[in-house]
N, C-alpha and C positions, 0 to 999 in steps of 0.2 A: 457449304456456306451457312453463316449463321442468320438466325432473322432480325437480330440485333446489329444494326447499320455499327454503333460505336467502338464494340468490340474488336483488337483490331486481329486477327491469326495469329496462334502462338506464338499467344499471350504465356507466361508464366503466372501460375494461380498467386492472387495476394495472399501474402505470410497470414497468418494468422496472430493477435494481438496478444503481447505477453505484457505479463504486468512489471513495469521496474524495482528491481529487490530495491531495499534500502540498507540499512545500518541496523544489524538486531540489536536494540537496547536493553531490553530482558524477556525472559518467558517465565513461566510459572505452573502450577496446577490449580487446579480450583476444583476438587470433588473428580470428578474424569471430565470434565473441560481442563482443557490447555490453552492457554491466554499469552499471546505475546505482542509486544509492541517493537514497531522497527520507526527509522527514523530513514528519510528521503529526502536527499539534498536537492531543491529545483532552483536552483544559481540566484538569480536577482528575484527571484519570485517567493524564494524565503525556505521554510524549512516545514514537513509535512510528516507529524506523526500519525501513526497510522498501529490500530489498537483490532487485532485478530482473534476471535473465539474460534478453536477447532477449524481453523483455515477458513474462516469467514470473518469478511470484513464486519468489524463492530462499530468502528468511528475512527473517522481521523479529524484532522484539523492542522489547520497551517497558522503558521508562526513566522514573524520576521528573521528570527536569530535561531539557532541550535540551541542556546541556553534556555531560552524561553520554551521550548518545544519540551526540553528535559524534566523545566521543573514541573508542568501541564503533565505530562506521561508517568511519573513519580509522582504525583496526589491523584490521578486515574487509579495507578496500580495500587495505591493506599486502600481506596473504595472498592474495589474488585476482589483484592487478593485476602484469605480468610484471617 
């Protein structure tokens, strides 16, 4: 028996949190960083670029539209890429 009253007997362990891929809209090099941006579609809550260094998140930011999200991630990747 457990000493935690809430927990109820095999229980099945919670999954573990994964992150939602999105849309890869490019990658690149930059020296040995690898930089890429994907795009994630979240339905009426708009559209969420999302800008990767070497698999770490670097920024993202959300947007009403895909287009708007596009032109944002293409003047990103202007400043970034050499």
């Amino acid at each position: 028996m457990s000493d935690d009253p809430y927990t109820p007997p095999n229980r099945p362990p919670t999954p573990r949190w994964q992150s939602q891929t999105g849309e890869r809209l490019f990658e690149f090099l930059r020296g040995r960083d690898r930089f890429l941006c994907d795009l994630r579609d979240d339905g009426p809550d708009g559209v969420e670029a999302r800008f990767f260094q070497n698999e770490n998140l670097l920024v993202t930011r959300r947007f009403d539209t895909r287009a708007l999200a596009v032109q944002w991630a293409e003047h990103e990747r202007k400043a970034i890429e050499p």
